[in-house]
C-alpha positions as CSV (number, residue, x, y, z in Angstrom):
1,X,8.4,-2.0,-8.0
2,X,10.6,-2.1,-4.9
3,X,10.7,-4.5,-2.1
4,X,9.4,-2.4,-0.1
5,X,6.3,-1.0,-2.5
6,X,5.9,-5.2,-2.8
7,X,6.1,-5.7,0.8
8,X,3.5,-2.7,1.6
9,X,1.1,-3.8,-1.0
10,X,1.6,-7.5,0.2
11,X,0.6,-5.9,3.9
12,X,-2.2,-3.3,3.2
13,X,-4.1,-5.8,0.4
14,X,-3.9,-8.7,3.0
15,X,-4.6,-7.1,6.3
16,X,-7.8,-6.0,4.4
17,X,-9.0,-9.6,4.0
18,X,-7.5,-10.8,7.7
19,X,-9.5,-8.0,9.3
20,X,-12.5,-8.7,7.5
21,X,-12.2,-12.4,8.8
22,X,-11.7,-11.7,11.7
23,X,-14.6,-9.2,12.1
24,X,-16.9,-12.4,10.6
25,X,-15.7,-14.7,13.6
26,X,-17.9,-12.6,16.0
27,X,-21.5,-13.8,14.3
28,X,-20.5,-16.5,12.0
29,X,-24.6,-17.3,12.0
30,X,-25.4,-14.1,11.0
31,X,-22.8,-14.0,7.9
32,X,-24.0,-17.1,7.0
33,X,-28.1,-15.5,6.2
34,X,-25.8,-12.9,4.4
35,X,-24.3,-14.9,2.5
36,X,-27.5,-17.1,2.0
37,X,-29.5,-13.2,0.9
38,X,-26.8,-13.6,-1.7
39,X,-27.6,-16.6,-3.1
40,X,-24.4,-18.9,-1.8
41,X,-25.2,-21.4,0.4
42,X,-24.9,-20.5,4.3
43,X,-22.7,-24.0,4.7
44,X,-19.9,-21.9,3.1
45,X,-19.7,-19.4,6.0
46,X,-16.6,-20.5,8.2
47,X,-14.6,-21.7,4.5
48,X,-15.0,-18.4,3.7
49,X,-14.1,-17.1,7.2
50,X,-10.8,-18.8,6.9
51,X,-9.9,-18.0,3.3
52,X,-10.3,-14.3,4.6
53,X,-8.1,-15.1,7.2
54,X,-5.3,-17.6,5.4
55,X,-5.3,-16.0,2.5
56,X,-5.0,-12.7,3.9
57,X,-2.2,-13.7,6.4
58,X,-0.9,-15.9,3.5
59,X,-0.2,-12.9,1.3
60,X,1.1,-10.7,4.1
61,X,3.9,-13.4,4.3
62,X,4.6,-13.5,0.6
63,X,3.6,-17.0,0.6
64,X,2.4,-18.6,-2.4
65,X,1.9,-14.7,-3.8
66,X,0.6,-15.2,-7.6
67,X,-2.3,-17.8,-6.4
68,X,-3.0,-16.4,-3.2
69,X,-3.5,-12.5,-5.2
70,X,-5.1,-14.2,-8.2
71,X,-7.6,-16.2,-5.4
72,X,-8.4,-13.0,-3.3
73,X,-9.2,-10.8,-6.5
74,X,-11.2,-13.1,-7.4
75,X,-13.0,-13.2,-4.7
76,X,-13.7,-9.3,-4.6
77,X,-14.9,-9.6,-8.4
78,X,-17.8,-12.3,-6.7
79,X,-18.5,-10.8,-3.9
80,X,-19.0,-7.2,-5.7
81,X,-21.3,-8.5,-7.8
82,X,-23.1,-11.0,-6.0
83,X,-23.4,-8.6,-2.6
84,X,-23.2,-4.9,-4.1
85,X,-24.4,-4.9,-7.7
86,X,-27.5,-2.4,-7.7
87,X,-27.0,0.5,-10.3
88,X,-30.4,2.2,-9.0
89,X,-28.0,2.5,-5.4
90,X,-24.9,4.7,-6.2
91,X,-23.3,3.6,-2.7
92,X,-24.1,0.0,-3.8
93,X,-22.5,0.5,-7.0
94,X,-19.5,2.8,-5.6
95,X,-18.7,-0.5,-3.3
96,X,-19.2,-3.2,-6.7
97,X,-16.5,-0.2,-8.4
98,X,-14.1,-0.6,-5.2
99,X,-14.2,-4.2,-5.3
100,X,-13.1,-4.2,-9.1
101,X,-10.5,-1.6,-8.4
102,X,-9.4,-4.3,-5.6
103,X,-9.2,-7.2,-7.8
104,X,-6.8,-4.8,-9.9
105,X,-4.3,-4.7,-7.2
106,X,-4.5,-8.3,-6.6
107,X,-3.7,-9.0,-10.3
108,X,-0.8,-6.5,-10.4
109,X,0.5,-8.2,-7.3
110,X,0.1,-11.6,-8.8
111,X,2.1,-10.2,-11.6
112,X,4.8,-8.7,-10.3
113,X,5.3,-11.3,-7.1
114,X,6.0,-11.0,-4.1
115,X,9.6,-9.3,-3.8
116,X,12.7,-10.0,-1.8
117,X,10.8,-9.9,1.6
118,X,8.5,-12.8,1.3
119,X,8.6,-16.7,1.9
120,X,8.0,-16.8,-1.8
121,X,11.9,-15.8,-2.0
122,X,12.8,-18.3,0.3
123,X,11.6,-20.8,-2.1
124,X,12.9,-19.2,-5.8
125,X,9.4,-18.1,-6.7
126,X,9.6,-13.8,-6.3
127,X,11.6,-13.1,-9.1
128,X,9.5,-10.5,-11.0
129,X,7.8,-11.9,-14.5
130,X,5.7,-10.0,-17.3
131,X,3.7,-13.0,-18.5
């Protein structure tokens, strides 16, 4: 991968979680019964506000890349299946399947690092790696 390909990946996969964070901020009470329907406990709400948010804006910057990716793929795996799996509802299931095919990008990202453009660079930690 280029920089660049790095650096758009860095920016589409994160803006997804910032705007979803931000979106949240507007009825933090009513996320929180979502979250509750789900089985999580409602205190988790605004931590889970501001992971959206940080981590999103975290991997935009190409700041701590590999955990931040890893972190945020793993968060689509949960939330797919905590919030989305329901095979007898194809839209349900189409969403659990886009959530997977997420956590994919986040683990490719997390393998190859953040690139040349990135805070990660600043600090000696973008050099691509295959293990």
């Amino acid at each position: 991968m280029t920089n660049t390909q790095l650096l758009v990946a860095r920016v589409l996969l994160g803006l997804l979680f910032v705007m979803a964070g931000i979106g949240k901020l507007g009825d933090v009470a009513g996320f929180a019964g979502y979250m509750a329907s789900g089985g999580v406990p409602a205190i988790f709400a605004w931590p889970v506000v501001l992971f959206e948010i940080i981590g999103g804006l975290a991997l935009i910057a190409g700041f701590q890349t590999r955990i931040v990716a890893w972190a945020l793929g793993a968060f689509c795996v949960a939330s797919g299946l905590l919030y989305h799996f329901d095979p007898a509802d194809q839209m349900q299931m189409t969403q659990v399947f886009k959530n997977l095919a997420l956590a994919g990008g986040y683990m490719a990202l997390a393998v190859a690092g953040a690139g040349a453009w990135s805070f990660d660079a600043k600090l000696g930690q973008a050099e691509f790696r295959t293990a």
